[in-house]
C-alpha positions as a LaTeX table, in Angstrom:
\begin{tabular}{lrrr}
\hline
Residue & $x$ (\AA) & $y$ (\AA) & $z$ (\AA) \\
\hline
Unk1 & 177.84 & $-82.59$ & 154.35 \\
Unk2 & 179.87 & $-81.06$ & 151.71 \\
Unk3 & 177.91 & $-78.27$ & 151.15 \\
Unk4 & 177.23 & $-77.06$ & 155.13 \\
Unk5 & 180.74 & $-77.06$ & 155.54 \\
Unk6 & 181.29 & $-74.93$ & 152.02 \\
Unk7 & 178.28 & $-72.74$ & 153.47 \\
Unk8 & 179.76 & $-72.57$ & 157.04 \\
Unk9 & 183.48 & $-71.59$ & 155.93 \\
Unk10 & 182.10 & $-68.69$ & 153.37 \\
Unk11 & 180.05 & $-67.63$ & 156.26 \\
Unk12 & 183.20 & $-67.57$ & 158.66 \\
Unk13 & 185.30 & $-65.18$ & 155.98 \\
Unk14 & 182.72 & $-62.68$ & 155.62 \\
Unk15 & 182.82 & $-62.19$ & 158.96 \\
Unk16 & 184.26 & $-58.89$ & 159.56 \\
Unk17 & 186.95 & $-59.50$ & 162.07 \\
Unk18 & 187.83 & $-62.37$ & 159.86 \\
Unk19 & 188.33 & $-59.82$ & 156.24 \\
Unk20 & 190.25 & $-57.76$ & 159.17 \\
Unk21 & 192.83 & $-60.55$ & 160.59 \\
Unk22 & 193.12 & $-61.27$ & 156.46 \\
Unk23 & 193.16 & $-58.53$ & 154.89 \\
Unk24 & 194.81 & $-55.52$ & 157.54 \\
Unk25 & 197.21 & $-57.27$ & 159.67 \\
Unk26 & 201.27 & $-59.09$ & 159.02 \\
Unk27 & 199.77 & $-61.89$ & 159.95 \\
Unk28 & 197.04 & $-62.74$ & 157.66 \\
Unk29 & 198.77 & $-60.89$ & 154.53 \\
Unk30 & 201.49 & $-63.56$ & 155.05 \\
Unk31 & 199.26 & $-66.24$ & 155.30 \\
Unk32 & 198.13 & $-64.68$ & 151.97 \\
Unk33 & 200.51 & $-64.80$ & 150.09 \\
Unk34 & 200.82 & $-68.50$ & 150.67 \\
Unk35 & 198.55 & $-68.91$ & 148.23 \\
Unk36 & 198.86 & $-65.38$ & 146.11 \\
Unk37 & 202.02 & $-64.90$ & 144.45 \\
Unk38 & 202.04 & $-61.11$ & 145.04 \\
Unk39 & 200.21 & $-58.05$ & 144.24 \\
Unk40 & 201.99 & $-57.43$ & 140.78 \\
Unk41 & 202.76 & $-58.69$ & 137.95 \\
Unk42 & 206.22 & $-58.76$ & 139.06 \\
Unk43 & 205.40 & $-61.18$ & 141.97 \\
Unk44 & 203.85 & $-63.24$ & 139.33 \\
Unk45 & 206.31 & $-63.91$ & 136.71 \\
Unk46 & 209.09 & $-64.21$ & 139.16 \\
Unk47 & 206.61 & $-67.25$ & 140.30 \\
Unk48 & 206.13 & $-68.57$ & 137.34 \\
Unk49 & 210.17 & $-68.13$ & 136.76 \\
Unk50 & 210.70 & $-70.58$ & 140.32 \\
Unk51 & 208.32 & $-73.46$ & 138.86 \\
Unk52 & 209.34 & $-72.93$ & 135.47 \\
Unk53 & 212.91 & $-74.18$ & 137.02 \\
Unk54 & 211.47 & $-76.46$ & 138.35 \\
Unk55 & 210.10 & $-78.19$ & 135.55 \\
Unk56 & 206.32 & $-76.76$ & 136.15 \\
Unk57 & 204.22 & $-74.79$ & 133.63 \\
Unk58 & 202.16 & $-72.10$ & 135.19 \\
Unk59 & 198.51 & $-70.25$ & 134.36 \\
Unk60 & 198.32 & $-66.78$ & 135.36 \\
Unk61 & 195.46 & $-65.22$ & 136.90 \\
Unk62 & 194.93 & $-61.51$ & 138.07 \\
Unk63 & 192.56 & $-61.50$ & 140.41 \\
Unk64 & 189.40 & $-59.75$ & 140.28 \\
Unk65 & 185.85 & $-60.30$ & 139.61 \\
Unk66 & 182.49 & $-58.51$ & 139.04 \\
Unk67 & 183.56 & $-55.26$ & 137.66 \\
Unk68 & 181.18 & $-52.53$ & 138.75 \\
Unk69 & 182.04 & $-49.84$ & 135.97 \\
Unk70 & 183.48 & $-49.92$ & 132.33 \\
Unk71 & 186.56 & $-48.23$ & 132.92 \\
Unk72 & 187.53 & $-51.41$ & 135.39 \\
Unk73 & 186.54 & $-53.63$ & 133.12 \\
Unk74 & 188.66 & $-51.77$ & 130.12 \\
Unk75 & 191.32 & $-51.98$ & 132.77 \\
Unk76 & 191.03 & $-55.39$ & 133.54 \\
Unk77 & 191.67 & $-56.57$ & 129.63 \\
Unk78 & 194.96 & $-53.69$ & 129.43 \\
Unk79 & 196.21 & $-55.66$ & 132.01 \\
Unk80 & 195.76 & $-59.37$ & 130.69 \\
Unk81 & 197.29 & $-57.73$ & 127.41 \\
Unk82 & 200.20 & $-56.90$ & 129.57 \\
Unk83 & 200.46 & $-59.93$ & 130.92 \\
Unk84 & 200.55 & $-61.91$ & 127.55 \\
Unk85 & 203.42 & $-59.59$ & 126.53 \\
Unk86 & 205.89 & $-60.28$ & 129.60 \\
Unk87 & 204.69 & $-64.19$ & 129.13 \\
Unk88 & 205.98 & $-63.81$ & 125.56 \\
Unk89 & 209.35 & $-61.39$ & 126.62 \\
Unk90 & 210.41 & $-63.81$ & 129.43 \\
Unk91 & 209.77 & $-66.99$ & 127.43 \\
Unk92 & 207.41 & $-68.60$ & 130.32 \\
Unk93 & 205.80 & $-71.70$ & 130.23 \\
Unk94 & 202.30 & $-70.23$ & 130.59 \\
Unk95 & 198.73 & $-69.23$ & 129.86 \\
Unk96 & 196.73 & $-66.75$ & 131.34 \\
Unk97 & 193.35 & $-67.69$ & 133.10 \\
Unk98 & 190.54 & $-65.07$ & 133.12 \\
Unk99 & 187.03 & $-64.57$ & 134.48 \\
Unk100 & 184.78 & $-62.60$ & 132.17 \\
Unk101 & 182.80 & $-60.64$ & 134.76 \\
Unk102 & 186.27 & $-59.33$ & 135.04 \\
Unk103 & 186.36 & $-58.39$ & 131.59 \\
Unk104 & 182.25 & $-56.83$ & 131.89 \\
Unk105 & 180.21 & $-59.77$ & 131.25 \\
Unk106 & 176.95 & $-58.74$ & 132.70 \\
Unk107 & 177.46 & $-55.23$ & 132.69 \\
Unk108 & 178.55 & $-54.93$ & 128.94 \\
Unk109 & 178.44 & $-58.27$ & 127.09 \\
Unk110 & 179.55 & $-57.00$ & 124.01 \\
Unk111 & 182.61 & $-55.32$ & 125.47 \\
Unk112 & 183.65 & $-58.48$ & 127.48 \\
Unk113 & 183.59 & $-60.33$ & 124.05 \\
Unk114 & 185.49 & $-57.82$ & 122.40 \\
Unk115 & 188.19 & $-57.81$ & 125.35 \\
Unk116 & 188.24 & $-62.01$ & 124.89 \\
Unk117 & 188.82 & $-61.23$ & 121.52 \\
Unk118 & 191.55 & $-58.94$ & 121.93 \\
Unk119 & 192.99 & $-61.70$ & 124.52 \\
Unk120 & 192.94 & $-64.57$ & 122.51 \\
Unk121 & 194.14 & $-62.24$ & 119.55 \\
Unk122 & 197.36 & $-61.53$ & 121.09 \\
Unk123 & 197.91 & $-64.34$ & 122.93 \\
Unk124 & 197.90 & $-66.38$ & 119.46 \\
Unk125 & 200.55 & $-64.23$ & 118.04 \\
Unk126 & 202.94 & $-65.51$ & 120.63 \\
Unk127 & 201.20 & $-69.20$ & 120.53 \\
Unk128 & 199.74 & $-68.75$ & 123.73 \\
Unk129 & 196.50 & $-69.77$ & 125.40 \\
Unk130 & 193.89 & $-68.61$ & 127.74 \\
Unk131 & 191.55 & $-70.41$ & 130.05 \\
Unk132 & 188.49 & $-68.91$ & 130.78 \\
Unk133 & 187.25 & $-69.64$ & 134.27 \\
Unk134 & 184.30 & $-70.44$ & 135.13 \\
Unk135 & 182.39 & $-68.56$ & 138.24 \\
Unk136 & 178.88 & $-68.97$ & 140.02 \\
Unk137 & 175.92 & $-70.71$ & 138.39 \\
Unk138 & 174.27 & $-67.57$ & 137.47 \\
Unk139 & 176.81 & $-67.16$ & 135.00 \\
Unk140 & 177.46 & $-70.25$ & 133.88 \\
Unk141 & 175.22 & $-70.28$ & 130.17 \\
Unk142 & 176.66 & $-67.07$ & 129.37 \\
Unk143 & 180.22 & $-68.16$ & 130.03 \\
Unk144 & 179.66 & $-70.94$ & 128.01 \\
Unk145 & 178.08 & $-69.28$ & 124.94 \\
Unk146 & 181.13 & $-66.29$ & 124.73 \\
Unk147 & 183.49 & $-69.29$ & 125.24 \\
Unk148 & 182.32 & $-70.66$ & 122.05 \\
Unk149 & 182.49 & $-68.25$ & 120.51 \\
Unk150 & 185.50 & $-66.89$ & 120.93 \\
Unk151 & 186.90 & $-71.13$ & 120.54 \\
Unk152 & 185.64 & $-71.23$ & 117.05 \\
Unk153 & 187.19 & $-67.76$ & 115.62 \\
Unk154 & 191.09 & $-68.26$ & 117.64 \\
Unk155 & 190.96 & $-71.94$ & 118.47 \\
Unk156 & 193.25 & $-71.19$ & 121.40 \\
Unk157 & 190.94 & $-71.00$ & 124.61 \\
Unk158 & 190.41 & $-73.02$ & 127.39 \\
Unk159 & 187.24 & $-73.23$ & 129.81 \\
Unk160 & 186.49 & $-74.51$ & 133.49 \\
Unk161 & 183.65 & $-76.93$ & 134.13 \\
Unk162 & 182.29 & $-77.62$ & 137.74 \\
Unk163 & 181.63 & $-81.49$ & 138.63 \\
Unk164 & 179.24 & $-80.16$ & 140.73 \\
Unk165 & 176.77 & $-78.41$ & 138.60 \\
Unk166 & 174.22 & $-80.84$ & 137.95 \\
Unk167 & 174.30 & $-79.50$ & 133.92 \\
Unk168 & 177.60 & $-80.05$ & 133.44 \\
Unk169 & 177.40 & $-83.45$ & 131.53 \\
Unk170 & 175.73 & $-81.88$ & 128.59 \\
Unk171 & 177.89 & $-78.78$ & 128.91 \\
Unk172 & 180.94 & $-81.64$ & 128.55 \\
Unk173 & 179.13 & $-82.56$ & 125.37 \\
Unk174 & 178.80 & $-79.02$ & 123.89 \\
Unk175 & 182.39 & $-77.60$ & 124.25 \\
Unk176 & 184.32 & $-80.84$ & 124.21 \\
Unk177 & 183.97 & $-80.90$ & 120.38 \\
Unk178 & 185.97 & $-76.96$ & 119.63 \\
Unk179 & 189.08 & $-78.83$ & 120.43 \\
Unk180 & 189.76 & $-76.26$ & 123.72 \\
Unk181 & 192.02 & $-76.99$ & 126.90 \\
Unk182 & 189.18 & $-78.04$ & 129.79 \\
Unk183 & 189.99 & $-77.81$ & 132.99 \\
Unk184 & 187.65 & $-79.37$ & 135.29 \\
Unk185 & 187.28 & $-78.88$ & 138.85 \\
Unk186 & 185.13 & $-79.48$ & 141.80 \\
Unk187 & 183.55 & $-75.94$ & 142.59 \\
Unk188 & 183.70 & $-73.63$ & 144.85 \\
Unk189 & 180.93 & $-71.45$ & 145.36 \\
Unk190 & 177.68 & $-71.61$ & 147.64 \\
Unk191 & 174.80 & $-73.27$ & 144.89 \\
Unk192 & 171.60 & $-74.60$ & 145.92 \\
Unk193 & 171.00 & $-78.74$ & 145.77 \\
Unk194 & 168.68 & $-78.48$ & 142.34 \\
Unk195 & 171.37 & $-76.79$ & 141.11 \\
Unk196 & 174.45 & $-79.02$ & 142.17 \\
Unk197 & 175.49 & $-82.06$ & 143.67 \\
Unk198 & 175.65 & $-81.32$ & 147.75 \\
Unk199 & 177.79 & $-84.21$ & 149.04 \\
Unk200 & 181.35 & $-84.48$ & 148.63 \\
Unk201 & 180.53 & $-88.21$ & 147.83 \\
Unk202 & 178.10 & $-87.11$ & 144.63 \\
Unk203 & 180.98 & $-84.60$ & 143.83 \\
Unk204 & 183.79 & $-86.82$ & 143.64 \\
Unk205 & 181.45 & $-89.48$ & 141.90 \\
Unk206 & 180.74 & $-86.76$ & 139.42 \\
Unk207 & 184.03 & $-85.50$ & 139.25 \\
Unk208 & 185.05 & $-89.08$ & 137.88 \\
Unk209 & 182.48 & $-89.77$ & 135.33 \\
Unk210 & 183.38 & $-86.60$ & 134.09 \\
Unk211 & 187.02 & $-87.03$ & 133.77 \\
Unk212 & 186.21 & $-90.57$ & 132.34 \\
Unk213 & 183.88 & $-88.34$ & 129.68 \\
Unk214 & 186.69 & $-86.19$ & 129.22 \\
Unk215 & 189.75 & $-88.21$ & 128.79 \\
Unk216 & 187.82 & $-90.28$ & 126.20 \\
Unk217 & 187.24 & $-87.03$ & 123.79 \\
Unk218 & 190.55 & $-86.81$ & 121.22 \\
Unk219 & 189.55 & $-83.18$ & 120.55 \\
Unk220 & 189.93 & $-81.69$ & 123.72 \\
Unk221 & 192.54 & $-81.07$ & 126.01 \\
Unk222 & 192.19 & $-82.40$ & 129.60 \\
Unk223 & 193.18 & $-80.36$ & 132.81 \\
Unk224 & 192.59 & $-82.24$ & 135.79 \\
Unk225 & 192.05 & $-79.69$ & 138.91 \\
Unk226 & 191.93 & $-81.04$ & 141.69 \\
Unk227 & 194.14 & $-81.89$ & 145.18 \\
Unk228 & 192.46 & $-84.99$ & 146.06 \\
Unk229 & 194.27 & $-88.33$ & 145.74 \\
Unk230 & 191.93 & $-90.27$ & 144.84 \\
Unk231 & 191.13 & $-87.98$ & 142.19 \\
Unk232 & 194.20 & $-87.61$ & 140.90 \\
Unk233 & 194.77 & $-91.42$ & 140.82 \\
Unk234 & 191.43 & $-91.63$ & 139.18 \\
Unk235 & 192.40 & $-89.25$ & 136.25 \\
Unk236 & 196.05 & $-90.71$ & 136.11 \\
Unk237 & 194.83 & $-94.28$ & 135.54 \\
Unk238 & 191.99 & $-93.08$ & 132.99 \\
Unk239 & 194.80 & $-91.06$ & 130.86 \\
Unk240 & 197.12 & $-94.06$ & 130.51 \\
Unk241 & 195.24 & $-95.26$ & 127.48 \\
Unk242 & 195.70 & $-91.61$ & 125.80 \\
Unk243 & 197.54 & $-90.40$ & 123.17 \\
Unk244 & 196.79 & $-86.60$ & 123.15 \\
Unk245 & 198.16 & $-84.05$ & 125.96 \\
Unk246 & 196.67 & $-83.79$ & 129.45 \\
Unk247 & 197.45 & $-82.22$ & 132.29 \\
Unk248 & 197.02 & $-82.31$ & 136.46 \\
Unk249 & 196.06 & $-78.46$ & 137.70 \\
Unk250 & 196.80 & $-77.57$ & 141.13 \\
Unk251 & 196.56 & $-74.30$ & 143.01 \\
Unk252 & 200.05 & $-71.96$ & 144.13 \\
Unk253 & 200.84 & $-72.96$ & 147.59 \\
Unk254 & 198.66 & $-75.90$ & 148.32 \\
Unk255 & 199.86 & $-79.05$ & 148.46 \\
Unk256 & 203.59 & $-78.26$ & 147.53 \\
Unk257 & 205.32 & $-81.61$ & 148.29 \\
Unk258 & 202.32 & $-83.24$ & 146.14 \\
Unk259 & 202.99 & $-81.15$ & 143.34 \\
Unk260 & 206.87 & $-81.93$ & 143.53 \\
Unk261 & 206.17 & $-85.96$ & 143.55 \\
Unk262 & 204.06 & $-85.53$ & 140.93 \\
Unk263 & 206.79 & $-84.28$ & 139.22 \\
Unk264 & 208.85 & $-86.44$ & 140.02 \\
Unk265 & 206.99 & $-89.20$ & 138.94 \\
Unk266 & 206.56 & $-87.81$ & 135.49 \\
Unk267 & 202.87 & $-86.59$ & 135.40 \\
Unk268 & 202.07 & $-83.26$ & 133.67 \\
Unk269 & 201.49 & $-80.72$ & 135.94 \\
Unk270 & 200.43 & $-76.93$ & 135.31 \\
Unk271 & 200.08 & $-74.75$ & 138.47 \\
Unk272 & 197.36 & $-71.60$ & 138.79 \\
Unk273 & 199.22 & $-68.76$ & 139.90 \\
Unk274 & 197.28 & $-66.00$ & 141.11 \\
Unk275 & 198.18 & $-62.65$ & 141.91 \\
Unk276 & 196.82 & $-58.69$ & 142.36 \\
Unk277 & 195.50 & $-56.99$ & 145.60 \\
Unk278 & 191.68 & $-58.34$ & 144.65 \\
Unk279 & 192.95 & $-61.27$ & 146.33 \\
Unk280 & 190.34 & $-62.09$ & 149.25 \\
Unk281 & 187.11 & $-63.78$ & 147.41 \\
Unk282 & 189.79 & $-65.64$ & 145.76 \\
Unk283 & 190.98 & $-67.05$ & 149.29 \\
Unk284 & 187.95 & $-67.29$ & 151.15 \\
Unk285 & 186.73 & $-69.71$ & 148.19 \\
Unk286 & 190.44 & $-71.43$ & 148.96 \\
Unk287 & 189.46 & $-71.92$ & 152.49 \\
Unk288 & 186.04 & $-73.26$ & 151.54 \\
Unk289 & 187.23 & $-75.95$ & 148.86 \\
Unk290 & 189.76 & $-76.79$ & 151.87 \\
Unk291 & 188.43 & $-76.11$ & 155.10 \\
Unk292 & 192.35 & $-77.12$ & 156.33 \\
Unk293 & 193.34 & $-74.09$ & 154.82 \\
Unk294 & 191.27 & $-72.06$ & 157.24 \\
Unk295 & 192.72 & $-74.27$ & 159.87 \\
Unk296 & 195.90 & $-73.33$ & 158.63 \\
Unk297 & 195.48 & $-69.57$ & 158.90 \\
Unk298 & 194.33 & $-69.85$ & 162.43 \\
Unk299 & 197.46 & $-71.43$ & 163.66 \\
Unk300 & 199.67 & $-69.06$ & 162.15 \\
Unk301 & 197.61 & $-66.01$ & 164.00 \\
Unk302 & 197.39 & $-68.07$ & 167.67 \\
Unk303 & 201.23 & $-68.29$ & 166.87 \\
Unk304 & 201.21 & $-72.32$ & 166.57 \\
\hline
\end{tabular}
């Protein structure tokens, strides 16, 4: 059932008219930017400044994906560079989170790794991190084999595993020993059933044998990404036995009064802050992780 409705809702937002009421009118751009922090980098660090005061760590993300030319790409990496510097000048509680088709994985491999290296380069001189997330299944083994190698030269990366990908067990396994931040999360793009788990109750059954996997390794660093309760009371029972840092991830805008309790209540919580005008696959995935979302955005157009 999971996956029809994932299907369904990424069917819905490529609809034209849908990109349209989105993308060109008030209405959908403020809808937007309930869950985008802005177009600049600006918008995003006076974010990150809000939830710092508030006791909340951020992870930065400028949108975009799937770079079509080497120029973009080269572009891409100046401005994660920039980034890391106004992290560093402001004295933020953050990271930076980065796709590598952003950075030309798949176009040029070898320029994507040098840009990760550049990355992790400078964010290490300020003792910063960076997460590297992780996109559709096509790209999964690559992601995974410029993650580790860019782990075992800085030692200050992160990566994303999907508890839907039926390899993700054994890809648990391989990166959980290079002592990384790993922030696992549900998935959110359209994969076929021998390729992941189709039903949200084989996802969330997956989702907690991983995080039972995953709070169990000392080396790594657990992020816990998710807005499900059960989830989160899953991961917050399994960390009471641990020692070593972990952390609950939860997307800007969604769920805010969760977020705040958690707070509240002590947990460790790190929020993904996204921002940059590339902003639409990043929402239509949004509304397909949480078809209430899209349910959301339709009020606010009919005026309700």
């Amino acid at each position: 059932m999971r996956g029809f409705v994932v299907r369904i809702v990424l069917a819905i937002t490529r609809w034209r008219w849908v990109r349209w009421l989105f993308t060109k009118t008030r209405v959908g751009r403020r809808v937007a930017l309930r869950f985008v922090a802005g177009e600049s980098l600006d918008d995003a660090v006076a974010a990150a400044h809000r939830l710092g005061e508030a006791g909340v760590p951020v992870s930065l993300d400028h949108l975009g994906e799937h770079v079509t030319d080497l120029t973009s790409a080269e572009a891409a990496r100046d401005d994660y560079l920039a980034c890391l510097d106004r992290i560093a000048a402001e004295g933020l509680d953050a990271n930076i989170s980065v796709k590598l088709t952003q950075l030309g994985m798949g176009l040029d491999d070898d320029l994507c790794v040098r840009s990760l290296d550049a990355l992790a380069r400078r964010a290490h001189e300020s003792g910063l991190t960076v997460t590297i997330d992780m996109e559709d299944s096509a790209h999964t083994a690559a992601t995974l084999d410029i993650y580790e190698l860019a782990q075992k030269a800085h030692g200050n990366l992160g990566v994303a595993l999907q508890a839907y990908l039926r390899r993700t067990p054994e890809d648990l396994a391989r990166v959980a020993p290079l002592a990384g931040h790993i922030r696992l999360c549900k998935g959110a793009y359209d994969e076929p059933a021998e390729i992941a788990f189709l039903s949200r109750k084989e996802v969330d059954a997956a989702f907690d044998d991983l995080c039972a996997a995953l709070m169990a390794q000392p080396d790594a660093k657990p992020a816990i990404a998710t807005h499900d309760d059960a989830r989160i009371a899953v991961a917050i029972e399994l960390a009471e036995p641990r020692d070593q840092p972990w952390e609950i991830q939860m997307l800007y805008g969604i769920r805010k009064s969760l977020q705040r309790a958690l707070v509240a209540d002590g947990h460790p919580l790190r929020v993904y802050v996204p921002y940059g005008d590339a902003w639409y696959p990043y929402l239509t995935r949004r509304m397909a992780e949480r078809p209430a979302n899209l349910w959301f955005f339709l009020r606010a157009v009919l005026g309700r």
